[in-house]
Predicted model as a PDB file, atoms N, CA, C, CB and O in Angstrom, pLDDT in the B-factor column:
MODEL        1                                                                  
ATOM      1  N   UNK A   1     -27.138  29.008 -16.672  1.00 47.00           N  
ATOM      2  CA  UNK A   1     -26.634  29.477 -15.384  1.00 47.00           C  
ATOM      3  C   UNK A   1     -26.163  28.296 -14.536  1.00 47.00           C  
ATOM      4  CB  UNK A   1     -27.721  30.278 -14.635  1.00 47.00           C  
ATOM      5  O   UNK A   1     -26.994  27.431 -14.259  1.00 47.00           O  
ATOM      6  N   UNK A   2     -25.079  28.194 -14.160  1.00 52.00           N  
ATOM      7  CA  UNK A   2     -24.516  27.470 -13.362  1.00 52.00           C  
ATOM      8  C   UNK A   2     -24.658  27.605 -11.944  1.00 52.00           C  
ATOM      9  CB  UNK A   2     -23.457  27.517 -13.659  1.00 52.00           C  
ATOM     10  O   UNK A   2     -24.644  28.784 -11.593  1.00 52.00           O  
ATOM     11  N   UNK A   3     -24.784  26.815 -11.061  1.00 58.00           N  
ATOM     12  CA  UNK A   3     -25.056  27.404  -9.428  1.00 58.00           C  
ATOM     13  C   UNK A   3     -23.805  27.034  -8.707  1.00 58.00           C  
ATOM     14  CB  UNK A   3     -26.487  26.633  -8.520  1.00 58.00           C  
ATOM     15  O   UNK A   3     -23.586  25.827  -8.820  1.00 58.00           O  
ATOM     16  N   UNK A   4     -23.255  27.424  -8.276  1.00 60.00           N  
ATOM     17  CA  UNK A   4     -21.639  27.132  -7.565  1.00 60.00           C  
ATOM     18  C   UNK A   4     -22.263  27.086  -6.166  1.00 60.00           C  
ATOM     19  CB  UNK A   4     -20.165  28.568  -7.768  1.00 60.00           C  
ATOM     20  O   UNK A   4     -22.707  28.060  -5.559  1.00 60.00           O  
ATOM     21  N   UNK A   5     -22.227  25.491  -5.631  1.00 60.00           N  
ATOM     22  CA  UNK A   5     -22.120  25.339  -4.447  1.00 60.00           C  
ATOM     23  C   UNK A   5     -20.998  25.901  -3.413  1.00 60.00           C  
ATOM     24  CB  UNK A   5     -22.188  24.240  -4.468  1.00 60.00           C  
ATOM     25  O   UNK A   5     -19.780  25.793  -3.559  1.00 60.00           O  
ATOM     26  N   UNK A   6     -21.732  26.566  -2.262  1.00 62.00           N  
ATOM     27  CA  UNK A   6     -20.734  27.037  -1.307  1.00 62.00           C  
ATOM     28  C   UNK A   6     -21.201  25.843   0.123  1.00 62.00           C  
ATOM     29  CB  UNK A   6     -20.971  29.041  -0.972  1.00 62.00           C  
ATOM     30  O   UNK A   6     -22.190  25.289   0.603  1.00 62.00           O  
ATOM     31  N   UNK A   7     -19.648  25.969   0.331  1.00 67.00           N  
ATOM     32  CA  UNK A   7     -20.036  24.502   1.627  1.00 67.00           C  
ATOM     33  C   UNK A   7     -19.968  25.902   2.579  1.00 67.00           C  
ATOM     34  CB  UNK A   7     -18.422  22.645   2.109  1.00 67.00           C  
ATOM     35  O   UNK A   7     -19.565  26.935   2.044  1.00 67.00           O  
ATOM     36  N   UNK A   8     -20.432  25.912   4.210  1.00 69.00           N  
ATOM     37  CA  UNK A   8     -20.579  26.101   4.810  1.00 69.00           C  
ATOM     38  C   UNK A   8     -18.546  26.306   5.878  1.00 69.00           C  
ATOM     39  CB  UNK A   8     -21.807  25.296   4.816  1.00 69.00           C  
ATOM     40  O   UNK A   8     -18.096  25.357   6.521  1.00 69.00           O  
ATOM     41  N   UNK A   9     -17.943  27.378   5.781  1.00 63.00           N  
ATOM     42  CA  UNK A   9     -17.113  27.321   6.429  1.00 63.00           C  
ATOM     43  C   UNK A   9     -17.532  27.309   8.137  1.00 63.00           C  
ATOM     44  CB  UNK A   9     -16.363  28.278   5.894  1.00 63.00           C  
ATOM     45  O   UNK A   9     -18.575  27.553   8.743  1.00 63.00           O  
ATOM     46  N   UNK A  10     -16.412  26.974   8.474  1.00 61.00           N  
ATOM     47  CA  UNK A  10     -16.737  27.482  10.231  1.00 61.00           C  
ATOM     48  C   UNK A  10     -16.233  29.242   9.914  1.00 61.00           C  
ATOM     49  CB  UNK A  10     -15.298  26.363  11.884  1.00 61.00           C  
ATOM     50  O   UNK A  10     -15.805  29.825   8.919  1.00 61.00           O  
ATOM     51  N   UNK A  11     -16.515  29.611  11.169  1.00 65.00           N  
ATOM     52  CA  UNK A  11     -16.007  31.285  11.246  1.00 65.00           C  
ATOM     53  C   UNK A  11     -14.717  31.110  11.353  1.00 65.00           C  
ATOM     54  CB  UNK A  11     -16.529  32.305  12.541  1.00 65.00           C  
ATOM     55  O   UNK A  11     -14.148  30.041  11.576  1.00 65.00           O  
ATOM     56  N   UNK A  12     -14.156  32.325  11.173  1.00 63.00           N  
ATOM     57  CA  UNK A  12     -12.475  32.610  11.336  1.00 63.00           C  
ATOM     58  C   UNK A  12     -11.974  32.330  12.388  1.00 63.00           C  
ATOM     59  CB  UNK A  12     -11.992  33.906  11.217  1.00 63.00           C  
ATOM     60  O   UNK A  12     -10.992  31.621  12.609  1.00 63.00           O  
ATOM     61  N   UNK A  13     -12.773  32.996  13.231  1.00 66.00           N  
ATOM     62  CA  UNK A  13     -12.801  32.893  14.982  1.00 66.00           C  
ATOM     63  C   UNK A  13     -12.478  30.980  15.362  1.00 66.00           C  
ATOM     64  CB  UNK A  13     -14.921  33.534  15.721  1.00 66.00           C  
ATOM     65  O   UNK A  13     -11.508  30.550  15.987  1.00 66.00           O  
ATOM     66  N   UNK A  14     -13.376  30.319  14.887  1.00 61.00           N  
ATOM     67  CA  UNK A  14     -13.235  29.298  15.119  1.00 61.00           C  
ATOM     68  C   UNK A  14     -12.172  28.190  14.751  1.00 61.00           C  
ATOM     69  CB  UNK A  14     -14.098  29.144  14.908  1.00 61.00           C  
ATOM     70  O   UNK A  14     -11.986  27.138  15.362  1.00 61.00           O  
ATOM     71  N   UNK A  15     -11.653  28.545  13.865  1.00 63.00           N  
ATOM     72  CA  UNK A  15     -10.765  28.344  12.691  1.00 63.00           C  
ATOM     73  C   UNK A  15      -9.572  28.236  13.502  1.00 63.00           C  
ATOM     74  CB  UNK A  15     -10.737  29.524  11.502  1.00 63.00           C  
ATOM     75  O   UNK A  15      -9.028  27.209  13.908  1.00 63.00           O  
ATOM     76  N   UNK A  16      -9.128  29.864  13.741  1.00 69.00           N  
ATOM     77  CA  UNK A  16      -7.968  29.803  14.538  1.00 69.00           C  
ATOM     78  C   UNK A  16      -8.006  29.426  16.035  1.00 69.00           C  
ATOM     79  CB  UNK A  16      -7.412  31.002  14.437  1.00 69.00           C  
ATOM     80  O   UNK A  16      -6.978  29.416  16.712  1.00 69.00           O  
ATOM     81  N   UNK A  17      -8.973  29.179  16.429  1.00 71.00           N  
ATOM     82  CA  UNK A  17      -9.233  28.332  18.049  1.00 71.00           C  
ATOM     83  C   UNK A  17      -8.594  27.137  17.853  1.00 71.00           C  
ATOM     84  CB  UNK A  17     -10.950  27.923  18.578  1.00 71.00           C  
ATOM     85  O   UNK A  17      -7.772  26.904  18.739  1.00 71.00           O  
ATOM     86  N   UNK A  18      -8.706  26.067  16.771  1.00 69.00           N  
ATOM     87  CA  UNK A  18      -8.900  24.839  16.295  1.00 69.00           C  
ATOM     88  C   UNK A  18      -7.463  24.905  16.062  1.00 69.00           C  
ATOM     89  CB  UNK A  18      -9.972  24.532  15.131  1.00 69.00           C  
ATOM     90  O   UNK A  18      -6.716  23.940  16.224  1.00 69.00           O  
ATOM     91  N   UNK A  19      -7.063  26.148  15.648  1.00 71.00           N  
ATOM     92  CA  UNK A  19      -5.483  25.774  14.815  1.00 71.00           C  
ATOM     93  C   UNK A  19      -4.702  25.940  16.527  1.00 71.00           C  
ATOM     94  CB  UNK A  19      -4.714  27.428  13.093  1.00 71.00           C  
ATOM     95  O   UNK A  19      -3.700  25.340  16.914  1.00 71.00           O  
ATOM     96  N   UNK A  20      -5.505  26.896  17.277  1.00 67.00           N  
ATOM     97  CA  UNK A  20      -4.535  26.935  18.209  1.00 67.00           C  
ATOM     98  C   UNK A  20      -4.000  25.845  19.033  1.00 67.00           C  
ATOM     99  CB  UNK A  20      -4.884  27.722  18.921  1.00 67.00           C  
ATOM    100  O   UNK A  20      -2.865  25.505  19.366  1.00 67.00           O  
ATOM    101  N   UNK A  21      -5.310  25.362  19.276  1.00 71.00           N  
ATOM    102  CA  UNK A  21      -5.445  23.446  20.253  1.00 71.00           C  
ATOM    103  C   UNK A  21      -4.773  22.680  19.737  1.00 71.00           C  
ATOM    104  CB  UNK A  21      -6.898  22.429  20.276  1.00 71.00           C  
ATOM    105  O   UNK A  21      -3.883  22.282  20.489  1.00 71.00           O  
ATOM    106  N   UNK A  22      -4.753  22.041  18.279  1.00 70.00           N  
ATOM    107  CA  UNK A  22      -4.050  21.707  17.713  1.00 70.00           C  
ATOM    108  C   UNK A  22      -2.569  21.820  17.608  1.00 70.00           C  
ATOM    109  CB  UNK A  22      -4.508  21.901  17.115  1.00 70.00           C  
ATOM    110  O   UNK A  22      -2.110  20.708  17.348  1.00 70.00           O  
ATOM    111  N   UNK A  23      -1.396  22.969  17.736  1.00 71.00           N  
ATOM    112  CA  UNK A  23      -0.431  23.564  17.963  1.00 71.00           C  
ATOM    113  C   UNK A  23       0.136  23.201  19.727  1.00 71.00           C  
ATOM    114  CB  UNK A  23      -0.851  25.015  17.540  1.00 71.00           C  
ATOM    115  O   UNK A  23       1.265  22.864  20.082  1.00 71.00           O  
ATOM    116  N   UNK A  24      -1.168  23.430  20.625  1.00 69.00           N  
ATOM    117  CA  UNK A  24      -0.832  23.578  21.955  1.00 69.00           C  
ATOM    118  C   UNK A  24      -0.800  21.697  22.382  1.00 69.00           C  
ATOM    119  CB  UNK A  24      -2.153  24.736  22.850  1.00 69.00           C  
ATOM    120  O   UNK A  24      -0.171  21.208  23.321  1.00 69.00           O  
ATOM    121  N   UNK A  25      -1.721  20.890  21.317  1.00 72.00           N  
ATOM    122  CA  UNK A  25      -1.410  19.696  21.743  1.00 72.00           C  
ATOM    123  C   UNK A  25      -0.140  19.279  21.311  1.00 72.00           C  
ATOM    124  CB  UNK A  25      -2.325  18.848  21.410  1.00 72.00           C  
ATOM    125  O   UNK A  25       0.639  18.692  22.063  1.00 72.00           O  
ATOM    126  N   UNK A  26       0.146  19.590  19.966  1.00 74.00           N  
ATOM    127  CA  UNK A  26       1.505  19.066  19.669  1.00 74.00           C  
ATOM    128  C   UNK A  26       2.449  19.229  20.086  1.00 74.00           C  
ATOM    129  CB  UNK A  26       1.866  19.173  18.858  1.00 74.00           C  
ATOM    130  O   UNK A  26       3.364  18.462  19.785  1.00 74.00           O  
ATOM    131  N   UNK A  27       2.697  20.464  21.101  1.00 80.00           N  
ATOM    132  CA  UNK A  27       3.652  20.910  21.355  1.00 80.00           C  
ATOM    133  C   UNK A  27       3.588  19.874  22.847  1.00 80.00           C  
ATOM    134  CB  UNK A  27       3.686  22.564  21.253  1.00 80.00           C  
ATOM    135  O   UNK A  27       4.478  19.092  23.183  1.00 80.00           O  
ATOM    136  N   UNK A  28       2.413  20.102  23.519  1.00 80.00           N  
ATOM    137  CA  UNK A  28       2.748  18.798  24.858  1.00 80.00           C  
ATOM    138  C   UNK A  28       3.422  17.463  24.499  1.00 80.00           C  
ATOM    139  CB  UNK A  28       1.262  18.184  25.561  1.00 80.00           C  
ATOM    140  O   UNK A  28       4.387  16.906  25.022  1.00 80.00           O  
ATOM    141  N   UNK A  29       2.439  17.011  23.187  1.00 81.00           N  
ATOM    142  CA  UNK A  29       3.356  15.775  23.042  1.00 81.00           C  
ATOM    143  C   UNK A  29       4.707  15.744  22.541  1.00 81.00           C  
ATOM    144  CB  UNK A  29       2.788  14.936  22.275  1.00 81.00           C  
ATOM    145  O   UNK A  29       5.655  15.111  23.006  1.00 81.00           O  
ATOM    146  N   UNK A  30       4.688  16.322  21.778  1.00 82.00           N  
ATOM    147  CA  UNK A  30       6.561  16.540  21.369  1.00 82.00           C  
ATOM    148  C   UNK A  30       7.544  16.825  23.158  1.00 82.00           C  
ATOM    149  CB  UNK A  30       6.798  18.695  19.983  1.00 82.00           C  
ATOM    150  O   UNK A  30       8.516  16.163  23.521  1.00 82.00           O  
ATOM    151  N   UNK A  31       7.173  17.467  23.600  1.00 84.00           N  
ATOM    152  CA  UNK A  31       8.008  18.159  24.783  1.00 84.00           C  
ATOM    153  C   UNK A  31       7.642  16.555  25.395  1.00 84.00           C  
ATOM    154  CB  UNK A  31       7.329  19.969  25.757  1.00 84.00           C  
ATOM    155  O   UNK A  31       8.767  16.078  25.541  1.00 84.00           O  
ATOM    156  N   UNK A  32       6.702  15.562  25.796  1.00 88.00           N  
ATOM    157  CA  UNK A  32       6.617  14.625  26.655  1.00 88.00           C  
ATOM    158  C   UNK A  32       8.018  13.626  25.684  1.00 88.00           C  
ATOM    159  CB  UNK A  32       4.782  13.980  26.854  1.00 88.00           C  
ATOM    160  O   UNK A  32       9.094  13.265  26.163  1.00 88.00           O  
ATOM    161  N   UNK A  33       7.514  13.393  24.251  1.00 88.00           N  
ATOM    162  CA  UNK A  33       8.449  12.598  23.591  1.00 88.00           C  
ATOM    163  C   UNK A  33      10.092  12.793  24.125  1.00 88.00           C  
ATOM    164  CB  UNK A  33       8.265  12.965  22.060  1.00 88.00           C  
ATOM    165  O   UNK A  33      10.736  11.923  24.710  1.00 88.00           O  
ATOM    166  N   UNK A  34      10.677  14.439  23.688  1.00 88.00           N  
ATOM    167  CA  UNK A  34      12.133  14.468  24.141  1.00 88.00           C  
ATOM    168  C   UNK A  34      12.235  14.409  25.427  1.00 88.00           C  
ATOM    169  CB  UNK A  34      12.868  15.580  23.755  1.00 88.00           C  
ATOM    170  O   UNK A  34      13.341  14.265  25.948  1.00 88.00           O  
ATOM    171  N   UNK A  35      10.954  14.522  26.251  1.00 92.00           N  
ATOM    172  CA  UNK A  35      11.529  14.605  28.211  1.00 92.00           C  
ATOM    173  C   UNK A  35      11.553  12.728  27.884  1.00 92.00           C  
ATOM    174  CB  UNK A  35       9.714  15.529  30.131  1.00 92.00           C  
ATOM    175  O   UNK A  35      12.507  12.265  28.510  1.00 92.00           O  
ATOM    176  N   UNK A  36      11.100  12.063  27.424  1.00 94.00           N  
ATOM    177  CA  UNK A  36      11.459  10.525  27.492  1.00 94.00           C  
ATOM    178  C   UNK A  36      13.228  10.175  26.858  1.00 94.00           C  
ATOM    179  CB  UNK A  36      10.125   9.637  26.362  1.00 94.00           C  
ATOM    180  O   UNK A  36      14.331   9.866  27.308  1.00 94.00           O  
ATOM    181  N   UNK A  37      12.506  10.497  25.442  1.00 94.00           N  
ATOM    182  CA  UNK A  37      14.184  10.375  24.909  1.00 94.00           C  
ATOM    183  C   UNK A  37      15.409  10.843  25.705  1.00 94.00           C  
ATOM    184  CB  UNK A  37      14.387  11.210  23.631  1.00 94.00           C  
ATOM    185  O   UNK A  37      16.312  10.009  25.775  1.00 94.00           O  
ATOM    186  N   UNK A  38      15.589  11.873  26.242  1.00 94.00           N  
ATOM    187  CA  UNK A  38      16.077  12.342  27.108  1.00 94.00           C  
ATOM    188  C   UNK A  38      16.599  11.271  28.251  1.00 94.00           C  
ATOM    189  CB  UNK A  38      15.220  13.248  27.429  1.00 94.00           C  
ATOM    190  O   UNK A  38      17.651  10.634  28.307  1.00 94.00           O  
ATOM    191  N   UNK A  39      15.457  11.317  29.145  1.00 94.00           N  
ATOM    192  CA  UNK A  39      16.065  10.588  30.303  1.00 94.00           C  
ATOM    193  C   UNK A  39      16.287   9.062  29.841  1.00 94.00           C  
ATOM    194  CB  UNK A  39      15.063  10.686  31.657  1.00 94.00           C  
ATOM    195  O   UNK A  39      16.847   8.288  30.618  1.00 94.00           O  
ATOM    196  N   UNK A  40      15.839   8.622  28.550  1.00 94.00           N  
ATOM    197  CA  UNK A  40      16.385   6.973  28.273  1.00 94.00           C  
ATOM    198  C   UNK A  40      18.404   7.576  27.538  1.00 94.00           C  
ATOM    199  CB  UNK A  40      14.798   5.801  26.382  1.00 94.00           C  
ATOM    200  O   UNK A  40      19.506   7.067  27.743  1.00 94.00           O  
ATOM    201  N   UNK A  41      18.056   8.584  26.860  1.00 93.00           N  
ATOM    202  CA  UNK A  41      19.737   9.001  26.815  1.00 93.00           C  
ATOM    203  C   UNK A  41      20.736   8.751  27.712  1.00 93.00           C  
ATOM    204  CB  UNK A  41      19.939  10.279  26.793  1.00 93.00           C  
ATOM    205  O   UNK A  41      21.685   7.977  27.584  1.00 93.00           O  
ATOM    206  N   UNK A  42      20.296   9.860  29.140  1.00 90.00           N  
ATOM    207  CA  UNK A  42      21.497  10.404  30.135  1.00 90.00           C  
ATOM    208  C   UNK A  42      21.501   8.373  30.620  1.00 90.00           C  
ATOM    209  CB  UNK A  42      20.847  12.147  31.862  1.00 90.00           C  
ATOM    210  O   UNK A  42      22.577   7.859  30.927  1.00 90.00           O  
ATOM    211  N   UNK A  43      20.198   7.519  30.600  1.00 92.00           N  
ATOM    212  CA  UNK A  43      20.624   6.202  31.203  1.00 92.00           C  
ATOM    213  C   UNK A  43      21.423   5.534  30.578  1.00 92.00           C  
ATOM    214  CB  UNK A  43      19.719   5.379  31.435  1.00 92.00           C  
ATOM    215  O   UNK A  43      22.410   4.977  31.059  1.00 92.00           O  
ATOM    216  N   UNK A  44      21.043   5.522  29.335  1.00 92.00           N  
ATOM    217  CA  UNK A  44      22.291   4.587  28.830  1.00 92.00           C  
ATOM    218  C   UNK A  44      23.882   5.143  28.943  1.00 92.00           C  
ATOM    219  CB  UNK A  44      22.037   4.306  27.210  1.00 92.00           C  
ATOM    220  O   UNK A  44      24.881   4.445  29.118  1.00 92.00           O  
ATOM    221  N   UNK A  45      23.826   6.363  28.815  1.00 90.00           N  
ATOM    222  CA  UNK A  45      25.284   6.816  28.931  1.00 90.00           C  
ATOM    223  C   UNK A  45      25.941   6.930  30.279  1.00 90.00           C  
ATOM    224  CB  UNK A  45      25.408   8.112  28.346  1.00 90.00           C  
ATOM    225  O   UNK A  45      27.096   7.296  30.498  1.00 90.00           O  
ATOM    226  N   UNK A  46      25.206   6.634  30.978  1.00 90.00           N  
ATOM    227  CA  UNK A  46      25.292   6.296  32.846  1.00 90.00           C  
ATOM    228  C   UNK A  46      25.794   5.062  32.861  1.00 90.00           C  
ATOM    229  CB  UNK A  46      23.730   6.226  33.862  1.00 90.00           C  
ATOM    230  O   UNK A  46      26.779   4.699  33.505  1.00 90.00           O  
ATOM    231  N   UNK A  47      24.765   4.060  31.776  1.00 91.00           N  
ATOM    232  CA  UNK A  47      25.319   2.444  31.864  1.00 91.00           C  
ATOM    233  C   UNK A  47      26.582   2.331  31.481  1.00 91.00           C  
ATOM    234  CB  UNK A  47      24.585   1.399  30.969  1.00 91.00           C  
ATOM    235  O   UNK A  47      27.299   1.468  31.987  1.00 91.00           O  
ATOM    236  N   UNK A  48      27.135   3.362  30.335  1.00 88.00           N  
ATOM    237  CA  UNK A  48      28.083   3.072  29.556  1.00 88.00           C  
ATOM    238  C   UNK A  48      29.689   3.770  30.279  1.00 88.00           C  
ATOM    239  CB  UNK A  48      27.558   3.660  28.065  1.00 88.00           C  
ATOM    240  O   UNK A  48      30.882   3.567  30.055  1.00 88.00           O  
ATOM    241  N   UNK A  49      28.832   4.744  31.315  1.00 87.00           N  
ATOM    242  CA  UNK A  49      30.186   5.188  31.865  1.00 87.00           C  
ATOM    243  C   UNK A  49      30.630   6.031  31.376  1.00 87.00           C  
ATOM    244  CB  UNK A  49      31.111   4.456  31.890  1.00 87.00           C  
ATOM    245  O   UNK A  49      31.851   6.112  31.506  1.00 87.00           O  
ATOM    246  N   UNK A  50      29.828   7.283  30.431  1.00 83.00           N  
ATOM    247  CA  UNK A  50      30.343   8.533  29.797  1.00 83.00           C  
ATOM    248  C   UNK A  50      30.097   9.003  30.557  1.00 83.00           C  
ATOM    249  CB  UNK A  50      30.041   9.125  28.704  1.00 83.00           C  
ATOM    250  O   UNK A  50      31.145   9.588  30.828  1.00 83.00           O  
ATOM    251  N   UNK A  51      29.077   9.405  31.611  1.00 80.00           N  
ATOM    252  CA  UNK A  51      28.885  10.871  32.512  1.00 80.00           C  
ATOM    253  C   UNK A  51      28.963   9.780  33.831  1.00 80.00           C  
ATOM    254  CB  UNK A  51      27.034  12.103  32.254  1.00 80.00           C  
ATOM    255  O   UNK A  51      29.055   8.554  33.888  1.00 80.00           O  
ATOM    256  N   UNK A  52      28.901  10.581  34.596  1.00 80.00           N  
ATOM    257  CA  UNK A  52      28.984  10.190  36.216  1.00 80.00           C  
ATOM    258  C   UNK A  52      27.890  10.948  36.841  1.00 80.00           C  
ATOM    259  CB  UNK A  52      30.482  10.620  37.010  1.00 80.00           C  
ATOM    260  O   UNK A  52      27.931  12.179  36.855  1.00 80.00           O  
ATOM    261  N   UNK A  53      26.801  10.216  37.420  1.00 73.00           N  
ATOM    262  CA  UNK A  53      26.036  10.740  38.240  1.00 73.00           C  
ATOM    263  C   UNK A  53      26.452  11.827  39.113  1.00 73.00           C  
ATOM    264  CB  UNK A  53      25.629   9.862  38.846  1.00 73.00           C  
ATOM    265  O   UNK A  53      27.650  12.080  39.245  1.00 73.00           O  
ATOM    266  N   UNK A  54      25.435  12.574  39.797  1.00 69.00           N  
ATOM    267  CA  UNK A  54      26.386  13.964  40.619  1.00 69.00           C  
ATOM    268  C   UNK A  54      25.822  13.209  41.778  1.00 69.00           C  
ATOM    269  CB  UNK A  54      25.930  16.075  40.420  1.00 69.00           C  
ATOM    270  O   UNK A  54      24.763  12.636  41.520  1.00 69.00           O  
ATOM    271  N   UNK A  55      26.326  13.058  43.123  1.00 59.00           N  
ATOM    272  CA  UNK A  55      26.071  12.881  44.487  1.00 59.00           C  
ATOM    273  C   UNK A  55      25.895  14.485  45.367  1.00 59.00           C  
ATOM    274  CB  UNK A  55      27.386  11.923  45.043  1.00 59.00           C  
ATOM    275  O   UNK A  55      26.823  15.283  45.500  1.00 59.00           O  
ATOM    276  N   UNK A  56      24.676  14.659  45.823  1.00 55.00           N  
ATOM    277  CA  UNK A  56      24.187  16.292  46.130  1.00 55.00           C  
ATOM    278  C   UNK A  56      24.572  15.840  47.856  1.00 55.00           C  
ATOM    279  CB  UNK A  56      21.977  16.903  45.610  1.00 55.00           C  
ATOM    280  O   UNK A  56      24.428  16.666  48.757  1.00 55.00           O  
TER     281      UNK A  56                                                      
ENDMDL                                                                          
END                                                                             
């Protein structure tokens, strides 16, 4: 007789909590990454004289 170890899962419940945080952090940092890329973009193309600032 063989004994097949079972490891100890977390619950389901917990599982998808973990997947959710995980998802909700990545998504802040990605969205912080392109709000950077972004505004280092519109600057250089400001330096370069493709767009023109708007005066409000």
């Amino acid at each position: 007789m063989s004994k097949k170890t079972r490891k100890n899962l977390p619950s389901k419940r917990k599982i998808k909590s973990a997947e959710f945080e995980a998802k909700e952090q990545f998504t802040q940092s990605a969205l912080e990454n392109l709000t950077k890329e972004n505004d280092l973009l519109i600057k250089n193309l400001k330096k370069a004289g493709e767009i023109q600032e708007e005066v409000a």
